[in-house]
C-alpha positions as CSV (number, residue, x, y, z in Angstrom):
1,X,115.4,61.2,85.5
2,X,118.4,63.4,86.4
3,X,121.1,60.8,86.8
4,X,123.5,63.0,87.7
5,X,121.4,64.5,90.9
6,X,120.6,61.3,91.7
7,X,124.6,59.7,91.8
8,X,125.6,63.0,93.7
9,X,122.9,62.2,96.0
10,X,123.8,58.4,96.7
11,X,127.3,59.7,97.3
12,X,126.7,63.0,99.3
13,X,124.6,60.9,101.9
14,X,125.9,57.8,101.7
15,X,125.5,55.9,105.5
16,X,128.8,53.5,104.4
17,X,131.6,54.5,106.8
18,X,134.2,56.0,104.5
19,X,136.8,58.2,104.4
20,X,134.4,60.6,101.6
21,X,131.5,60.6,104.6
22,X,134.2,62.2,107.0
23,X,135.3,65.0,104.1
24,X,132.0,65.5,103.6
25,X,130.9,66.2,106.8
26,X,134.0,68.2,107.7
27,X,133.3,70.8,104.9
28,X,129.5,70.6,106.6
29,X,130.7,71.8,109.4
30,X,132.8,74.6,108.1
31,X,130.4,75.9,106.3
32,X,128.2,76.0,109.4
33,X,130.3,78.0,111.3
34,X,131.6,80.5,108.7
35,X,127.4,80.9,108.0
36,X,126.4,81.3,111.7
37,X,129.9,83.6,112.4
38,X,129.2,86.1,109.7
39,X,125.2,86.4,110.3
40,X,126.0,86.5,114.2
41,X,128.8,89.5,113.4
42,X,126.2,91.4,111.3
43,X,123.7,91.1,114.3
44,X,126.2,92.1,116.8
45,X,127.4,94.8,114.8
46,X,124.7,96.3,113.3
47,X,122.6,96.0,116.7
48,X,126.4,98.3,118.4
49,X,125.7,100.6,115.7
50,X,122.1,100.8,116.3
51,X,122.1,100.9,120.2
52,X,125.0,103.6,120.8
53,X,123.3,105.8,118.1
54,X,120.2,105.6,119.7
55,X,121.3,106.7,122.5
56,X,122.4,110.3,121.3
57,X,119.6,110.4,119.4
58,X,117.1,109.9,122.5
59,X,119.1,112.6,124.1
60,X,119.6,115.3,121.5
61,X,117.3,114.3,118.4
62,X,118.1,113.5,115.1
63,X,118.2,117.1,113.6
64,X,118.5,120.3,115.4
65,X,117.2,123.9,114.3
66,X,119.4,126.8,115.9
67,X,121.8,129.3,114.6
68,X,124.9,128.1,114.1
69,X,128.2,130.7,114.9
70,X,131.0,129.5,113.0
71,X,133.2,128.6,116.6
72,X,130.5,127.2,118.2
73,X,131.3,123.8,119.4
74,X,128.6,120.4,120.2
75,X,128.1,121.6,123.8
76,X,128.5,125.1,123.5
77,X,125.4,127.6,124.6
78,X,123.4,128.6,122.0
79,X,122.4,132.3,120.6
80,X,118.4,132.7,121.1
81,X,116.4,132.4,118.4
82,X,112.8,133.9,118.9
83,X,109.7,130.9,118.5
84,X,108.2,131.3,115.0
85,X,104.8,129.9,113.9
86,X,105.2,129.7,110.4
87,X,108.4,128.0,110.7
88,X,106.7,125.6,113.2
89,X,103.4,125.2,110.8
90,X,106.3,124.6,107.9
91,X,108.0,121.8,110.5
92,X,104.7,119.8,111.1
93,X,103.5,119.8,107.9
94,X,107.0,117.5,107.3
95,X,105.2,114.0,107.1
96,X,109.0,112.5,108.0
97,X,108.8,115.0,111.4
98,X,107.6,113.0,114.5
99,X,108.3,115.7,117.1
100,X,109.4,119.1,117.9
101,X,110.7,120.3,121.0
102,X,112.4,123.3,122.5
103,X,115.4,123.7,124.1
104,X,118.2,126.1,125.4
105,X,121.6,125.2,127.3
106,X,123.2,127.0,130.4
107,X,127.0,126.6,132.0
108,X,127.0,126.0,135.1
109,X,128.9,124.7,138.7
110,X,127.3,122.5,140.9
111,X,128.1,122.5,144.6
112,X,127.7,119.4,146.7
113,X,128.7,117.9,149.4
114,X,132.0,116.7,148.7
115,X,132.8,119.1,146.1
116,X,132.1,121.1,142.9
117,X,131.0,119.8,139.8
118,X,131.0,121.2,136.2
119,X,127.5,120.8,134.2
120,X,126.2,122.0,131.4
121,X,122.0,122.7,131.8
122,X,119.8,121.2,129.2
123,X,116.7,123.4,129.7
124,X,113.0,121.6,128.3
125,X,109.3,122.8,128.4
126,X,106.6,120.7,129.9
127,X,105.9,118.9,126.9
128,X,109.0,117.4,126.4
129,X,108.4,113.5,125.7
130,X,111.0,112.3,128.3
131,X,109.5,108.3,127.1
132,X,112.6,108.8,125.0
133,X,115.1,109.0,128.0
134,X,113.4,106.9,129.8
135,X,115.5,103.9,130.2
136,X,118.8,106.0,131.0
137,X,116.2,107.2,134.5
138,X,118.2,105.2,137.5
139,X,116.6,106.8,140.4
140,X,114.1,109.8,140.9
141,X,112.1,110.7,138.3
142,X,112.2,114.1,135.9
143,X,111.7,117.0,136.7
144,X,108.4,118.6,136.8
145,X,107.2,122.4,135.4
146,X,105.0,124.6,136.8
147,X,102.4,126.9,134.9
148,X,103.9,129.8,136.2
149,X,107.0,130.7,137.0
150,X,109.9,128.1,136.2
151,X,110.8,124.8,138.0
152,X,113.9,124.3,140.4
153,X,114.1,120.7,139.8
154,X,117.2,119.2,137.7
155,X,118.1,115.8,137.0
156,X,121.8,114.7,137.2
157,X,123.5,112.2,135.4
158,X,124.8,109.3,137.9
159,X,128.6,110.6,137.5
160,X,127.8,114.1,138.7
161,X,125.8,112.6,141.5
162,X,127.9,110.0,142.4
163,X,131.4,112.6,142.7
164,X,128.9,115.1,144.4
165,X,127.7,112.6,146.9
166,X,123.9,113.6,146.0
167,X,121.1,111.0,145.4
168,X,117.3,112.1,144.5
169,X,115.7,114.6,146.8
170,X,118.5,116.4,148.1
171,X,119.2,120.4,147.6
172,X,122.4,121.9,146.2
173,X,123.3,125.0,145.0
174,X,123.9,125.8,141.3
175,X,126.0,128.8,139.9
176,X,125.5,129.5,136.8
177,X,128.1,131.2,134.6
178,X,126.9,134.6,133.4
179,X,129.0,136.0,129.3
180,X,131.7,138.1,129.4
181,X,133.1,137.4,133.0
182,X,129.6,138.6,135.0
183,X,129.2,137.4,138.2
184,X,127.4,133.8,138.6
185,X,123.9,133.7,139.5
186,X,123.5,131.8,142.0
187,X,120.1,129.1,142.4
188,X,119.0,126.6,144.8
189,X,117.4,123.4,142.9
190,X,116.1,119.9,143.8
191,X,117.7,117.0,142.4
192,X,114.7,115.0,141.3
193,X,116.5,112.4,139.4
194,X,119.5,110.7,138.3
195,X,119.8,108.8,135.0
196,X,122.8,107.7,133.3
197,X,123.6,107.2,129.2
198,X,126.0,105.3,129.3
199,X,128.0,107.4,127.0
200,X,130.9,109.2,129.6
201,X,131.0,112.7,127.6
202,X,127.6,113.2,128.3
203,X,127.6,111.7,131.5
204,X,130.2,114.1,133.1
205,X,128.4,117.5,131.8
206,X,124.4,116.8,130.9
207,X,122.0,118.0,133.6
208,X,118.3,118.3,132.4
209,X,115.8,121.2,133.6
210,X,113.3,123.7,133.0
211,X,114.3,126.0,130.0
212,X,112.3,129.0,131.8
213,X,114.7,129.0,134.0
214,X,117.3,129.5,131.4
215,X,115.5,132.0,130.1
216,X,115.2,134.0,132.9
217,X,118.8,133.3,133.9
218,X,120.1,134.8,130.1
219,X,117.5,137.5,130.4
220,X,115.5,136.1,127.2
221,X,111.9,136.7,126.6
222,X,109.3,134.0,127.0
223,X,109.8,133.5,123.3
224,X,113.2,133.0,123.0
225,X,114.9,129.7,122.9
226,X,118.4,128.1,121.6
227,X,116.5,125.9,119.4
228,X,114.4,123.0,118.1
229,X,115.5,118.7,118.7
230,X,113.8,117.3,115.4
231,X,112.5,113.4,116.0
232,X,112.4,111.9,112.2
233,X,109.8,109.0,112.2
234,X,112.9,107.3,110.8
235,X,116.5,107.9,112.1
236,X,117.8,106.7,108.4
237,X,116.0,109.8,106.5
238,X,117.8,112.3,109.0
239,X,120.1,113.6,106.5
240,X,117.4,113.8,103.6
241,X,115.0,115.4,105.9
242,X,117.4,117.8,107.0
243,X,118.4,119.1,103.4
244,X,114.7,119.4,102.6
245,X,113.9,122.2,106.3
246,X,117.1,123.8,106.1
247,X,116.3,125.6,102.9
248,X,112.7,126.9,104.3
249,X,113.7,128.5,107.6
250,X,114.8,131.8,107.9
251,X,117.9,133.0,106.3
252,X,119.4,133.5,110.3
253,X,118.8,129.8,111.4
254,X,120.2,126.9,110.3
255,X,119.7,123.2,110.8
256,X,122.2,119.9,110.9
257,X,121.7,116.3,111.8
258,X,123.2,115.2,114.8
259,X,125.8,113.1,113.3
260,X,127.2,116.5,111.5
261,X,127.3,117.8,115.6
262,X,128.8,114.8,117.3
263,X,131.0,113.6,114.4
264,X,133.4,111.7,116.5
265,X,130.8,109.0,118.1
266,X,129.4,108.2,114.8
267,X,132.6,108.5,112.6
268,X,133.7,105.9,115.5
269,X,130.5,103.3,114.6
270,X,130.9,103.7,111.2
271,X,134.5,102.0,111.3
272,X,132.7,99.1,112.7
273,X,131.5,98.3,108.8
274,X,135.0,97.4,108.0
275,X,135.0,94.6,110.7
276,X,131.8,93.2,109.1
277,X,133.6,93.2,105.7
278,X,136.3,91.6,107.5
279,X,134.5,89.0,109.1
280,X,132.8,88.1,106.1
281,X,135.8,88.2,103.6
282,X,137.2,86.0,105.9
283,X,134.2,83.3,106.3
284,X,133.7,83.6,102.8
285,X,136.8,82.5,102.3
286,X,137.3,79.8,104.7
287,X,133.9,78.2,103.6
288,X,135.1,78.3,100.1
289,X,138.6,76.8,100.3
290,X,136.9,73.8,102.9
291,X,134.6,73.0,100.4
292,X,137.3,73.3,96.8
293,X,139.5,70.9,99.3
294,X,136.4,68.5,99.8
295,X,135.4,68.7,96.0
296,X,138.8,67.7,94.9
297,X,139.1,64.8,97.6
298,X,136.2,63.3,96.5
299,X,136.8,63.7,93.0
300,X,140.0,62.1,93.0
301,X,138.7,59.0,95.6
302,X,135.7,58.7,92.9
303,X,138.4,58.2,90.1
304,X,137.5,55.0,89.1
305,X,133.9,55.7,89.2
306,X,134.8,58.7,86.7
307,X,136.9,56.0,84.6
308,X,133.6,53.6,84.2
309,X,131.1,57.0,83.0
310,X,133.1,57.5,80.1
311,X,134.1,54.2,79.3
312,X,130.6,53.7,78.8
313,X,129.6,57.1,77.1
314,X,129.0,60.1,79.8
315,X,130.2,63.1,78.9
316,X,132.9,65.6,80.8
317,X,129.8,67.8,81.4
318,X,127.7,65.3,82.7
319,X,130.2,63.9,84.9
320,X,131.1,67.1,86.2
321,X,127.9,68.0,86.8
322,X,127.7,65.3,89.4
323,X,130.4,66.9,91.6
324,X,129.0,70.3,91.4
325,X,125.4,68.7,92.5
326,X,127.4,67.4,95.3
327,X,129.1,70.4,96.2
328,X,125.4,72.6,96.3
329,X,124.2,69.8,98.6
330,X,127.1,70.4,101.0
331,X,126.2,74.1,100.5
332,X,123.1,73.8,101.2
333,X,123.0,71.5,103.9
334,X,125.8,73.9,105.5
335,X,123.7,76.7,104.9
336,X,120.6,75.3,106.6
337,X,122.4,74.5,109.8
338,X,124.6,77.4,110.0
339,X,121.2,79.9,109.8
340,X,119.7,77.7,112.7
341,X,122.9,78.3,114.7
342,X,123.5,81.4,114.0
343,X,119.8,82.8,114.7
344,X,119.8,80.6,118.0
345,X,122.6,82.5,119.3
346,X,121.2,85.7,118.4
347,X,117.9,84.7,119.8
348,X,119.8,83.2,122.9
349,X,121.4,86.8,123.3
350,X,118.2,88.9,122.8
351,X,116.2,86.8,125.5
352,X,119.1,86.2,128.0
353,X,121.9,88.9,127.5
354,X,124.5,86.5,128.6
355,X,126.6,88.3,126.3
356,X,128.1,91.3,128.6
357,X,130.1,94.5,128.0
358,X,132.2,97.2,130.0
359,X,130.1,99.9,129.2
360,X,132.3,102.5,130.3
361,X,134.3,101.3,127.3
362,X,131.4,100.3,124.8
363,X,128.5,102.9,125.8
364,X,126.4,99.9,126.1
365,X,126.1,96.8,128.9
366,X,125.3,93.8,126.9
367,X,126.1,93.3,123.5
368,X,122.6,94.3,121.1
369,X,121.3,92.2,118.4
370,X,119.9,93.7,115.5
371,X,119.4,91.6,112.3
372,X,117.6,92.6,109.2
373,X,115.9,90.5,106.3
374,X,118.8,91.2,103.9
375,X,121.6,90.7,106.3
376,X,120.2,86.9,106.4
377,X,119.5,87.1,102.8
378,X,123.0,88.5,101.7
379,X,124.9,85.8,103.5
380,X,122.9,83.0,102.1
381,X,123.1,83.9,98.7
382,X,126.6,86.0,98.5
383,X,127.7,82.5,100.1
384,X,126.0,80.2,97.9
385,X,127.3,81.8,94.4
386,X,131.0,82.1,95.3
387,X,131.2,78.6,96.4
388,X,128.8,77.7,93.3
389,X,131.5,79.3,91.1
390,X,134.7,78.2,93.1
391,X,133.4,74.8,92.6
392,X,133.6,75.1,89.2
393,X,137.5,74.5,89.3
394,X,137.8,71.2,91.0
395,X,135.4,69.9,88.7
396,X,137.8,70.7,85.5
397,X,140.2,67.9,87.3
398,X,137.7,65.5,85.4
399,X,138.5,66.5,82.2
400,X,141.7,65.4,82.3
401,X,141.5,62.1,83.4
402,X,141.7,59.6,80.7
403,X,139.2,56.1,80.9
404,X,141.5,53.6,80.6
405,X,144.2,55.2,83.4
406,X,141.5,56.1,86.1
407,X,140.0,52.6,85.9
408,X,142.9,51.0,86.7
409,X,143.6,53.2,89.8
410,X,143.2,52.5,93.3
């Protein structure tokens, strides 16, 4: 029989009304909410991340395959590039590819009713999956292409419409800007949708349309495009991926993952990590110093009871060994609860959204959860071995207490 489990026991959930029970229960509860605060902080956090990324991704892929002029900037138009099979056979042999779609962008000045607008034309072929931009569609639907010839249907993002005073199925006149100072080409199109990112840089430039129509418009052959979106099967391998294809296209073209052409929105997510580390320093910390003050409480209310053990033969390392039995039950205990509170709120989020957000300010509407195995694993056992080890030093309080002294105190 382990007799010291079984004393920490008695005394951990001992039903006597006592000033130890309260102790007890108040590092319980600490522990509860610095476990249920850090795991609902990763889910938060990591689901922001995961969200706002997405979005980009959905709209410009995770790599892209283009030349690259050393001024050009993220939404800049692109030189053409003329479509090669073998680079396109090389592309879909990539088991990590998903899909690969063409696309070309035009300047150009929208006029409305109440004004002119400033857009810059994402041109697509027929095949382009649009399930991926789906849920930004608001109104309308996309536009559609024709077998011959090229489509005069755009799709607006809800801040152009909205300052242009258009809604889906009205005509409006686009100019679009020709190099070196020509004069605009002028184009009537149909607005067939409106969607809406969420993400206000985009918002106040993207259009979306046919890229024949950019062709014609740059005087491009039916070959030429500005270049491939890459979907990897996995948005984490983009980087890997992308050093693997750059080196076997052309020497002309070039590739990059869309975090190398939209620094700034990703460089932004990324300083999220340090609020994680933060958050959890901080838990960490607060959990551990509840339950040292607990340990040492009890420890010195259990004086006597320490005076009695080695007046009758127990050893320093037994005896401590009771209070460190006692702490891990805490632990535990506040472990337990704080994983059933913490996943209930996350759960409560992902079902009900009740959790909202200013979206012009945080790309997103309702704060995301996203929690992975590890994160839940991490905080249990990161949590569990600190406080194991801090325990360690209210315990050495026993090994100076000498019999005969702590059984005469009260």
């Amino acid at each position: 029989m382990n007799v010291a489990a079984f004393i920490a026991q008695r005394i951990a959930f001992n039903r006597q009304r006592s000033f130890s029970r309260f102790i007890i229960r108040l590092a319980i509860a600490a522990t509860v909410i610095s476990v249920a605060a850090m795991l609902v902080t990763l889910a938060f956090t990591n689901g922001f991340q995961y969200a706002v990324g997405q979005k980009v991704f959905n709209l410009w892929g995770h790599i892209r395959v283009q030349h690259f002029p050393p001024s050009s900037g993220p939404l800049t138009e692109e030189l053409p590039i003329e479509k090669n099979d073998t680079v396109i056979r090389t592309l879909r042999a990539n088991k990590d590819l998903k899909t690969i779609q063409a696309f070309a962008t035009k300047n150009a000045v929208i006029r409305g009713k109440e004004g002119i607008e400033y857009v810059l034309l994402k041109g697509v072929e027929k095949d382009y999956d649009f399930g991926n931009l789906q849920d930004f569609l608001k109104s309308g639907r996309w536009p559609r292409f024709t077998d011959s010839g090229y489509s005069n249907e755009v799709a607006l993002s809800s801040y152009t419409a909205d300052q242009l005073k258009l809604k889906a199925g009205d005509k409006v006149l686009v100019y679009f800007i020709q190099p070196q100072g020509g004069q605009p080409r002028v184009r009537p199109v149909v607005v067939s949708g409106i969607f809406k990112t969420g993400i206000e840089d985009y918002d106040k430039v993207i259009a979306i349309g046919d890229l024949k129509l950019i062709q014609r418009l740059n005087g491009w052959k039916e070959d030429e495009i500005g270049g491939y979106e890459l979907f990897a099967k996995d948005y984490r391998d983009a980087d890997r991926v992308d050093s693997v294809i750059y080196s076997q296209l052309p020497q002309t073209w070039g590739s990059r993952t869309t975090e190398e052409i939209y620094p700034n929105i990703f460089q932004w997510l990324n300083l999220q990590n340090m609020t994680i580390v933060l958050v959890l320093i901080i838990m960490i910390v607060v959990a551990t110093l509840n339950l040292v003050t607990c340990l040492i409480i009890l420890v010195l209310e259990r004086t006597r009871m320490i005076g009695i053990l080695k007046a009758v033969g127990s050893t320093n390392l037994s005896i401590q060994r009771i209070f460190l039995y006692q702490g891990s039950y805490i632990t535990v205990f506040g472990l337990a609860l704080g994983n059933i509170a913490g996943l209930l709120i996350c759960w409560l989020q992902d079902r009900y959204g009740f959790i909202r957000l200013r979206e012009e300010a945080y790309f997103i509407s309702k704060a995301v959860v996203r929690l992975e195995w590890w994160h839940i694993a991490l905080v249990n056992l990161g949590t569990f071995a600190i406080c194991f080890l801090v325990l360690m030093i209210p315990t050495l309080v026993v090994r100076r207490m000498q019999p005969a002294r702590a059984i005469q105190f009260r």
